[in-house]
C-alpha positions as CSV (number, residue, x, y, z in Angstrom):
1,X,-13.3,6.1,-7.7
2,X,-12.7,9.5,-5.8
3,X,-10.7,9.7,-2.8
4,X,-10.9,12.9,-0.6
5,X,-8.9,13.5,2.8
6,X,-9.9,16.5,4.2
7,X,-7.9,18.5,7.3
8,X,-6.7,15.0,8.8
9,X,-4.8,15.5,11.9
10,X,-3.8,12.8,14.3
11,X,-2.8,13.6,17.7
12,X,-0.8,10.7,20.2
13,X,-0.3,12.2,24.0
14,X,1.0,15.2,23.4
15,X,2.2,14.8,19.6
16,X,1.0,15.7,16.6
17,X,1.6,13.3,14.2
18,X,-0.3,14.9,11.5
19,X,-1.3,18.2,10.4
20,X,-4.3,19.1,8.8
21,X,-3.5,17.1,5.6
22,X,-5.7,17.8,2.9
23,X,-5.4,15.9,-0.4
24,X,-7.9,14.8,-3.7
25,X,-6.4,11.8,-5.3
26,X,-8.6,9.5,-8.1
27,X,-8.6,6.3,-9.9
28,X,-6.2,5.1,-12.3
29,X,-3.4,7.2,-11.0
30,X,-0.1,7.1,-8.6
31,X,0.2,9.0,-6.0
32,X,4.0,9.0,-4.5
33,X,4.8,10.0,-0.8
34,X,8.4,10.7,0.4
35,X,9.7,11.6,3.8
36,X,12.2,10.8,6.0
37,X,11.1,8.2,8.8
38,X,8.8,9.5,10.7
39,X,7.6,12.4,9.1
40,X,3.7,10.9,9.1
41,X,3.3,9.3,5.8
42,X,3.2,5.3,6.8
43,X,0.3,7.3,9.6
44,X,-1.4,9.0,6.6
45,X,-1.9,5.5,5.1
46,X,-3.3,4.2,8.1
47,X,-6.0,6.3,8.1
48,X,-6.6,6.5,4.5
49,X,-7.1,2.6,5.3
50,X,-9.2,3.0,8.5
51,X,-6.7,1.9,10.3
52,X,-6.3,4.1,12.6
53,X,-9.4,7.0,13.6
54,X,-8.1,10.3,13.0
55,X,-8.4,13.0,15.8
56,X,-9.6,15.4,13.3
57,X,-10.8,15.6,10.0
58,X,-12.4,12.7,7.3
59,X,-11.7,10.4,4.5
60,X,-14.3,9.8,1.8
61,X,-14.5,7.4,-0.4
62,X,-16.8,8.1,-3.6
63,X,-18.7,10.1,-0.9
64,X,-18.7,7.7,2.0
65,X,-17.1,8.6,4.9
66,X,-14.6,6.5,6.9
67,X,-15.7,5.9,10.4
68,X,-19.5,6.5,9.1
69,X,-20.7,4.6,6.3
70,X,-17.7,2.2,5.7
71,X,-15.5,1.1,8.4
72,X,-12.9,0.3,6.1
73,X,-12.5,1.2,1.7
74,X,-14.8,-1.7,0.2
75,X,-11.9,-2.5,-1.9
76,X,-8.6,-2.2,-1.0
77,X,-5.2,-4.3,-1.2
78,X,-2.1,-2.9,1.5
79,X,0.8,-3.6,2.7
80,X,1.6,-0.8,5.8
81,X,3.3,-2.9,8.2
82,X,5.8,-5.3,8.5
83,X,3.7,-8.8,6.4
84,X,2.4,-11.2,8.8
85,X,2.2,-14.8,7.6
86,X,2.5,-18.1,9.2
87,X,6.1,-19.3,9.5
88,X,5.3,-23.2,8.9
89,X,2.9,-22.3,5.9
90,X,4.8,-22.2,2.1
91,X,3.6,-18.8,1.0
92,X,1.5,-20.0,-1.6
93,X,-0.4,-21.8,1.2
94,X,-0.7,-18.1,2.8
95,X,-2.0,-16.7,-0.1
96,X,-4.9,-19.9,-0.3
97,X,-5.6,-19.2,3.3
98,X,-6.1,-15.3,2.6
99,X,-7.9,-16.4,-0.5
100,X,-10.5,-18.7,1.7
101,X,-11.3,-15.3,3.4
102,X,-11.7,-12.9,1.6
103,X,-12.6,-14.3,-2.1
104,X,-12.9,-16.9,-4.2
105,X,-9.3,-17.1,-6.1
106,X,-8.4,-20.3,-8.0
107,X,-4.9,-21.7,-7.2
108,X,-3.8,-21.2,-10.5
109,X,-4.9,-17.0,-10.0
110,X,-2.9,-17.4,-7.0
111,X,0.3,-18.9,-8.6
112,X,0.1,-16.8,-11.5
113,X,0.2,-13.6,-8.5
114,X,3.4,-15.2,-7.0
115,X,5.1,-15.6,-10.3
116,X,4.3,-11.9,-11.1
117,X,6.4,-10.9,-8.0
118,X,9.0,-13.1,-8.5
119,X,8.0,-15.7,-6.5
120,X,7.4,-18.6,-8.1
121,X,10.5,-20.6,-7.7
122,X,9.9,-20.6,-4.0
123,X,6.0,-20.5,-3.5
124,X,6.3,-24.1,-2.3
125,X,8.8,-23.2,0.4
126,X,8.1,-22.7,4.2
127,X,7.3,-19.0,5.0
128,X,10.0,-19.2,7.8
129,X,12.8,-20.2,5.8
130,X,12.0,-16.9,3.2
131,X,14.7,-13.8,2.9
132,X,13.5,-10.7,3.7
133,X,12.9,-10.0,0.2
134,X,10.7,-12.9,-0.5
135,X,8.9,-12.0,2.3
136,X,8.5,-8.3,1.6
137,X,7.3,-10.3,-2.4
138,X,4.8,-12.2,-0.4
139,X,3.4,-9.1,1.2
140,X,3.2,-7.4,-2.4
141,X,1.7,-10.2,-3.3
142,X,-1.2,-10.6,-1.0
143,X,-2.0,-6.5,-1.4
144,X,-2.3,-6.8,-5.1
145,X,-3.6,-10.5,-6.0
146,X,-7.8,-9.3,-5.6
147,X,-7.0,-6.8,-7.7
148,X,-8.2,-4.0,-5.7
149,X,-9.7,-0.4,-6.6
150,X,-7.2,1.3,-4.0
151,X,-3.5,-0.5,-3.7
152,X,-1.6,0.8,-0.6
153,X,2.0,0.4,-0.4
154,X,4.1,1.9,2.2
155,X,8.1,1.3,1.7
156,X,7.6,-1.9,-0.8
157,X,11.6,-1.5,-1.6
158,X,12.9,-2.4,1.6
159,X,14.6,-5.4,1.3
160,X,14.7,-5.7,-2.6
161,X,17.6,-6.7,-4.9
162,X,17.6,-3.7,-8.2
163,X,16.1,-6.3,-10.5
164,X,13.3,-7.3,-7.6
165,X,12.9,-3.4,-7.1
166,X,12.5,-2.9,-11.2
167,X,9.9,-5.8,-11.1
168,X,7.6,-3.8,-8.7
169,X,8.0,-0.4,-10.2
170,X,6.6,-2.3,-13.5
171,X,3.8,-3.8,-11.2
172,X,2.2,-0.3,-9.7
173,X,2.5,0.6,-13.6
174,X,0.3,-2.1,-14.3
175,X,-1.8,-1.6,-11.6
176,X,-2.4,1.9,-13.0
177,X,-3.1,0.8,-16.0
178,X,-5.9,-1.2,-14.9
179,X,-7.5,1.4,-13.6
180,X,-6.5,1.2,-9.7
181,X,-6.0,4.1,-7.2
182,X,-2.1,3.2,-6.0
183,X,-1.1,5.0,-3.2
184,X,3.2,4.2,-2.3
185,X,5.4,5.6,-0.3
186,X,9.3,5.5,-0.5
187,X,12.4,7.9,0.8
188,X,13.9,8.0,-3.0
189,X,12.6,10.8,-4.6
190,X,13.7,10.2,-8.0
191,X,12.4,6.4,-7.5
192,X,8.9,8.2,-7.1
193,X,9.7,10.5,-10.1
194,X,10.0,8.0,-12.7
195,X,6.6,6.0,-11.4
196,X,4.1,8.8,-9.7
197,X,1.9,11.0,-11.4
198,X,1.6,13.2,-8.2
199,X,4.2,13.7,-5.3
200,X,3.7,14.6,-1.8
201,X,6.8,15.4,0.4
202,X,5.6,15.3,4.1
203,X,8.1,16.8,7.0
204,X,6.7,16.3,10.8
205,X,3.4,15.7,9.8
206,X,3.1,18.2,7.5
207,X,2.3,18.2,3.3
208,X,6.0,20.5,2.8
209,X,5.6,20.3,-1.5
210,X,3.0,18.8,-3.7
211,X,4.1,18.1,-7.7
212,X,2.7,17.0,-10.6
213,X,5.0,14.9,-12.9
């Protein structure tokens, strides 16, 4: 799995959102992004995920373009925005319904992804009555439960206790280690540090540093 962004820019009205981003990540590593709000990075993932079309420039995929041959990566698990899930489902009943979709996950699979984010005390409890950090779980959940080739995860602290924040650190470790491509943004640089094998820091759009741990 090779991923390839090359010259990505991204113009809205008269802003330039991004600016000529160029980057080379691969399989079975962790690349780290950090910025302060709004310095492009949660845009960046957007269009790494076909999300959004940039005004300039590609993404490849293992030589496939985005936009051309694939309209979105053939495998990928995200979580970019804010999780969506029905309110009156429990969330294990949002994971089954997601399941249904998109694959063929046993319910036991499916638990066994809720425990794993720390979820399964509550995976029987209504969606709506959820604290912002079960629901922020939930989301990490449903991005990493098809085990994907590319794992997208844009601000996945938000919201989380230490120990909750400790048990995802050890989960994009894992997910490494199985051999996935895991994209994850965060402002904490020395979070990134201590999980990234490569970090980016973006300022208005723009790659400002690039380092190899």
């Amino acid at each position: 799995m090779f991923l390839e962004v090359k010259h990505i820019s991204k113009q809205i009205g008269m802003d330039e959102v991004l600016k000529d981003i160029t980057i080379s990540m691969e399989k079975g590593k962790v690349y780290g992004f950090q910025g302060k709000n709004g310095c492009g990075k949660s845009m960046l993932m957007r269009v790494i995920c076909g999300l959004v079309i940039p005004t300039h420039g590609s993404v490849t995929i293992d030589g496939e373009q985005l936009g051309k041959e694939l309209s979105f990566p053939r495998s990928l698990g995200m979580m970019i925005e804010k999780p969506g899930f029905l309110g009156t489902y429990t969330g294990l009943q949002n994971l089954e319904m997601l399941a249904a979709i998109r694959s063929k996950m046993k319910k036991k699979e499916i638990e066994d992804v809720l425990a794993r984010v720390g979820l399964e005390d509550v995976m029987h409890k209504k969606y709506r009555k959820y604290s912002l950090g079960m629901k922020q779980k939930l989301g990490i959940a449903a991005a990493i439960m098809e085990k994907p080739d590319i794992l997208i995860l844009d601000e996945p602290v938000n919201a989380l206790d230490e120990k909750s924040e400790e048990q995802l650190w050890n989960i994009v470790r894992e997910e490494k280690e199985r051999g996935a491509l895991v994209i994850v943004s965060c402002h904490a640089a020395e979070v990134l540090e201590s999980v990234a094998d490569e970090i980016y820091r973006m300022d208005c759009g723009q790659m400002k540093e690039h380092i190899v741990c």
